[in-house]
Steps between C-alpha positions, in 0.01 A plus 500: 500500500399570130684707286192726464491544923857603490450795223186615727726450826772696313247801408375518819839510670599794231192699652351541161119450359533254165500850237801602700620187487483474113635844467751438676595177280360607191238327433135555516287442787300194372821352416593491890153405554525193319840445699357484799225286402701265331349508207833620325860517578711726468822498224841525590504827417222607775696240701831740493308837589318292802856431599573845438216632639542275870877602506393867495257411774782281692218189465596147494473359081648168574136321545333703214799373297505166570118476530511610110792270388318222681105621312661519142673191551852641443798275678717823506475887396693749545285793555738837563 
């Protein structure tokens, strides 16, 4: 599954429409649009408040983590 599935998957598991969504991250709403049509990624930055964000909401971030290490080609990040 793409990395822009999992974001959508992870919104929709958090109950939220995409402008709650980017309130909740702090970002604006196209910016999760383009997310979710993988037409951008997010940063590492965004990456930490999804983590954030799916702890608070007791949702799995292991495959939205390693789908976004594998997407921008990283071997290994630390993302806390």
């Amino acid at each position: 599954m793409s990395l822009a599935e999992q974001i959508r998957i992870t919104r929709q598991r958090s109950l939220m429409t995409q402008e709650q969504f980017a309130e909740s991250l702090g970002v604006s709403f196209s910016t999760v649009n383009r997310w979710e049509s993988g037409k951008m990624k997010p940063s590492i930055s965004n990456m930490k408040s999804l983590k954030f964000l799916c702890q608070k909401n007791e949702i799995d971030y292991q495959i939205l983590e390693e789908e976004w290490i594998n997407e921008n080609n990283c071997k290994e990040y630390d993302i806390r």
